[in-house]
N, C-alpha and C positions, 0 to 999 in steps of 0.2 A: 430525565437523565441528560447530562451534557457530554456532547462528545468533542472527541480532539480528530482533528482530518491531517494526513499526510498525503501527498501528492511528489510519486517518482518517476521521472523522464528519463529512465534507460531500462535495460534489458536487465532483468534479475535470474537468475538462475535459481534452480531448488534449494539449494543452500539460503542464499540469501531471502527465499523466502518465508524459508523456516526457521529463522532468526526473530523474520518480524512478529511470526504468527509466535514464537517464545514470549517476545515484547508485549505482548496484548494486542496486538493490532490484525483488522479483519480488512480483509481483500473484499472491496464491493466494485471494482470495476477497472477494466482496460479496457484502451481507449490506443486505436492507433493511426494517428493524425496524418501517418507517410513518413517517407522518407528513413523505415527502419525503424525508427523511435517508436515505443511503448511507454503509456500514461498509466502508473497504477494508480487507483485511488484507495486508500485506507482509510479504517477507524477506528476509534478507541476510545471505550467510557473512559473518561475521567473522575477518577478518584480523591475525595474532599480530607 
């Protein structure tokens, strides 16, 4: 299986992330490097 990766550097709210999780995309990690900022990492099989 091949996947697609998304990488987001701000703060989502539930909304916003029930959008992505609409989109196909799976939440596999936050990450918070400081300074306020939040790293989501997403993924998503890609479809041929």
């Amino acid at each position: 299986m091949t996947w697609d990766y998304l990488v987001i550097e701000e703060r989502l709210d539930q909304a916003a992330l029930t959008e992505l999780g609409q989109q196909g995309w799976e939440l596999v990690a936050v990450v918070s490097p400081g300074h306020g900022i939040l790293h989501y990492f997403f993924k998503r099989a890609l479809t041929s």
